[in-house]
N, C-alpha and C positions, 0 to 999 in steps of 0.2 A: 799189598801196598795200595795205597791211594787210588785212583784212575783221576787224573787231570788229561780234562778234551786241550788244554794247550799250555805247552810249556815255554816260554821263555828264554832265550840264552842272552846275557851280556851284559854288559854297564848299569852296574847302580853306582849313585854319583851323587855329591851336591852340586845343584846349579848356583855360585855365585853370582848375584845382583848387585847393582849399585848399590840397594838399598837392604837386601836380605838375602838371603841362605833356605834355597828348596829342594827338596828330594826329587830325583831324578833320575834320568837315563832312559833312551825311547823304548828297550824291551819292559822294561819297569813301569813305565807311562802304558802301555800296551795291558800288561799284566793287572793293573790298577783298575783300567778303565773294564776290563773283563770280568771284572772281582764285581764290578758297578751293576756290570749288566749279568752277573748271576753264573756266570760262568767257570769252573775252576780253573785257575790258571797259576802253574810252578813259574816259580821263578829259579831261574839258575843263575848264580855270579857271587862273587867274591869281595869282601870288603876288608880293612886293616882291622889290627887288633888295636883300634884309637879310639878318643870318643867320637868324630862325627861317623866311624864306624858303628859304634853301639847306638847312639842314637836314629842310626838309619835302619837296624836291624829293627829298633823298638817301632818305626814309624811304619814299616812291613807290617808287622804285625796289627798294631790302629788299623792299616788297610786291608786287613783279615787278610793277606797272602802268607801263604805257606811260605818258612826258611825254611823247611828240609833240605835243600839245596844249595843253601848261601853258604859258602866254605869261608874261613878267617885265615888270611896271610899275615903269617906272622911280622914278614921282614916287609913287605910293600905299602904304603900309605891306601886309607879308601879314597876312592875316586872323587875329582874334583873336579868342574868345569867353569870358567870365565865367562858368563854372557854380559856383552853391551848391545843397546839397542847401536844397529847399523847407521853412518852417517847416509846413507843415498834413501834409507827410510824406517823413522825409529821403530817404525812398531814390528822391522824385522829385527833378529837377535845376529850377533856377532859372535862364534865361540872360541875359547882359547880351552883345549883340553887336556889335561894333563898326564904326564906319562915322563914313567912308567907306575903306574898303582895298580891296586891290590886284583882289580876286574880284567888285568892284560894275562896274570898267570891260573886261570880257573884250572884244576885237575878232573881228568876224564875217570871217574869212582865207580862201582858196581852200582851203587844208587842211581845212577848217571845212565849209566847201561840198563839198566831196569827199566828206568824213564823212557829210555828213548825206545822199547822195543816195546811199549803199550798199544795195541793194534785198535782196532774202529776209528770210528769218527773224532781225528786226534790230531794237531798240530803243532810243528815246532816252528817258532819266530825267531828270527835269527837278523843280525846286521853284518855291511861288511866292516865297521869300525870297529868289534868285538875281535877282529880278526888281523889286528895292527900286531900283535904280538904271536910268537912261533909257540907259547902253550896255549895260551886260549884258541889259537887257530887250531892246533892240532887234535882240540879237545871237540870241540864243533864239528873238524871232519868225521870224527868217531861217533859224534851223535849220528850225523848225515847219514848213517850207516844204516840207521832206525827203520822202524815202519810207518813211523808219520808223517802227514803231506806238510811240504815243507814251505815255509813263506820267508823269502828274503827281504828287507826293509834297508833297500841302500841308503847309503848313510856316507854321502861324497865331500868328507869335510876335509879340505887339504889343511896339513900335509901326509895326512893318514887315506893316500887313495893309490894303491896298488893296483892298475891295472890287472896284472897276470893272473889277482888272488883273484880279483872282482870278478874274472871270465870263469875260473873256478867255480866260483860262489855259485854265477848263472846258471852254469851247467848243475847243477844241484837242485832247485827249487822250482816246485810246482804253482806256487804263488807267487807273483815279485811286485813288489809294491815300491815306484820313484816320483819325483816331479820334474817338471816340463824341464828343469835345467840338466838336471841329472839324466834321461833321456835323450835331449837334446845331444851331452855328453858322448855320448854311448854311440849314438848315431855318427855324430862326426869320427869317430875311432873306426867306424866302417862304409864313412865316404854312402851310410843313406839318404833318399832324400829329404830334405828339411821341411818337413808334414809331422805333425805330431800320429795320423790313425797309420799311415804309411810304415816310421818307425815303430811303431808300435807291432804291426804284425811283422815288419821284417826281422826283429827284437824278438817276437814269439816262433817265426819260424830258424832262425841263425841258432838260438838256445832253448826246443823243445820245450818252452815255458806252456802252458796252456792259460796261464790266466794272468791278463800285468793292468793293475791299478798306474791311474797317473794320477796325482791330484796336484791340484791346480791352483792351490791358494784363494783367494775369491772369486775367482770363475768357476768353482767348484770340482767337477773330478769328472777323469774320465776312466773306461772300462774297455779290455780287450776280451772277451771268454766267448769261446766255442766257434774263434772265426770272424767272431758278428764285436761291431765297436757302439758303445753306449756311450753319452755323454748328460752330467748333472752341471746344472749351473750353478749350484751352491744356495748358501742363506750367508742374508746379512745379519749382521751382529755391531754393536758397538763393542771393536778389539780392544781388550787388555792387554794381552801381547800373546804371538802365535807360540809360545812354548808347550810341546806335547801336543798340539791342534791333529799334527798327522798322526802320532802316535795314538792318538784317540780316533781318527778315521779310520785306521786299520782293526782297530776293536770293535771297533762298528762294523764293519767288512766281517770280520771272523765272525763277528755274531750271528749276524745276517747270513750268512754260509751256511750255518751251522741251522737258522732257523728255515735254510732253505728258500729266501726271500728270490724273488725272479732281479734279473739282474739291476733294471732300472733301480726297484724297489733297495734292492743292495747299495744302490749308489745315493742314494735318497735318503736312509738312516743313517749311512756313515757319512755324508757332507754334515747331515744338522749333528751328528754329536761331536763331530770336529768344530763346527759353527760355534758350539756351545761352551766348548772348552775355549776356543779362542776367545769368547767374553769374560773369561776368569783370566788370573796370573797364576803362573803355574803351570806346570803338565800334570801334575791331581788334584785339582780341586775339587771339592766338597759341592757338588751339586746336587739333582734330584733328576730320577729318568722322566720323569714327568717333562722335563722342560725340554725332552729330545723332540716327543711327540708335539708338544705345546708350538715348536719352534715349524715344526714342519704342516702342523694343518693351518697355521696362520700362513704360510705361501703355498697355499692352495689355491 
């Protein structure tokens, strides 16, 4: 079979806009932006047996990602999601996501078990919103089972925020990737103090994390690995709108992992390819790697 250094679990989806209809879901936006930077990356999840089901399968494929693992529900709709730009400021999104569809019941297949027991230098990206529903949750723990280093990508969109799972989840993953709000979050639930490098190692030492991304929106991102706290200021961009911006930092992070980058340098390609998607609309857009580097020796 195959060897994919990272497999994906969760939500493909349409993003509805005011104005249009874009492929989506943040393991998919992740999966994409890996696919950009050369790297294999499965996707796992589920879509309806409809058409913006088949026309999401067909736009997989455009994005050369492997469907070996996109399963079709016969009886659930594919995933769909509401975005508006936020009234307190447009150029953040608003989501309304819908449920139950076809990405809440994924089945745990020997395909699945195969994947997930692929050893070396190999990652599973996982959210906690994939885990709204008791099969796709159940199907995820049995990946968790695997031998791949695990990266969680919270995903605190109420009314889909289970505490109990989420501490679950934490105790699982050797990567965790949140923002300053969702953090903030977590911290107030254990009364630490309101510091973001503070929580952040109290957050690595309470759930044996060894490694937590925070990104930061236009402040750029910050970094917890090995004990020691990093901070990137980010790049400006003129925003399109921030959809897929993190999900594309975190493909930059995995990249950079992967390429062995030292940490700072880690946080420095994934701010400019997030930087860079947030100048398109979309979480995949059609750009050129040229403009990751292009973005980053201009703020030099």
């Amino acid at each position: 079979m195959t060897q994919y250094q990272v497999a994906c679990f969760g939500e493909v989806l349409w993003d509805i806009l005011p104005d249009k209809a874009l492929p989506g879901g943040a393991p998919m936006n992740v999966a994409y932006h890996l696919q950009k930077l050369s790297v294999p990356a499965a996707m796992i999840s589920s879509i309806g047996n409809d058409d913006p089901g088949h026309t999401l399968l067909e736009t997989m494929k455009q994005y050369q990602l492997t469907t070996d693992y996109i399963q079709t529900d016969p009886v659930h709709e594919t995933g769909k999601v509401y975005a508006r730009p936020s009234a307190e400021n447009p150029l953040e999104m608003k989501y309304e996501i819908v449920q139950p569809v076809a990405w809440d019941y994924i089945s745990f297949t020997p395909a699945l078990r195969a994947l997930a027991q692929q050893t070396g230098d190999t990652f599973l990206v996982f959210g906690s919103l994939a885990s709204r529903n008791t099969d796709s949750r159940q199907t995820l723990l049995s990946l968790l089972k695997g031998n791949r280093t695990f990266v969680l990508d919270i995903n605190l969109r109420p009314p889909h925020v289970d505490k109990e799972l989420l501490v679950e989840l934490l105790h699982h993953c050797h990567i965790l990737k949140l923002n300053e709000a969702e953090l903030s979050t977590i911290g107030g639930w254990h009364q630490w103090p309101d510091n973001m490098e503070s929580q952040a190692k109290a957050l690595s030492t309470q759930y044996s994390i060894p490694t937590i991304i925070i990104t930061l929106g236009d402040k750029g991102a910050a970094l917890l690995k090995g004990g020691k706290f990093y901070q990137h200021p980010g790049y400006h961009v003129k925003v399109a709108d921030t959809i897929g911006s993190g999900d594309a930092f975190l493909a930059g992070f995995l990249y950079s992992t992967i390429k062995k980058y030292d940490p700072f340098d880690t946080l420095s390609f994934s701010c400019a390819l997030g930087a860079v998607v947030a100048s398109y609309h979309g979480g995949c857009p059609d750009y050129q790697r040229s403009e990751i580097t292009t973005l980053m020796a201009a703020h030099k």
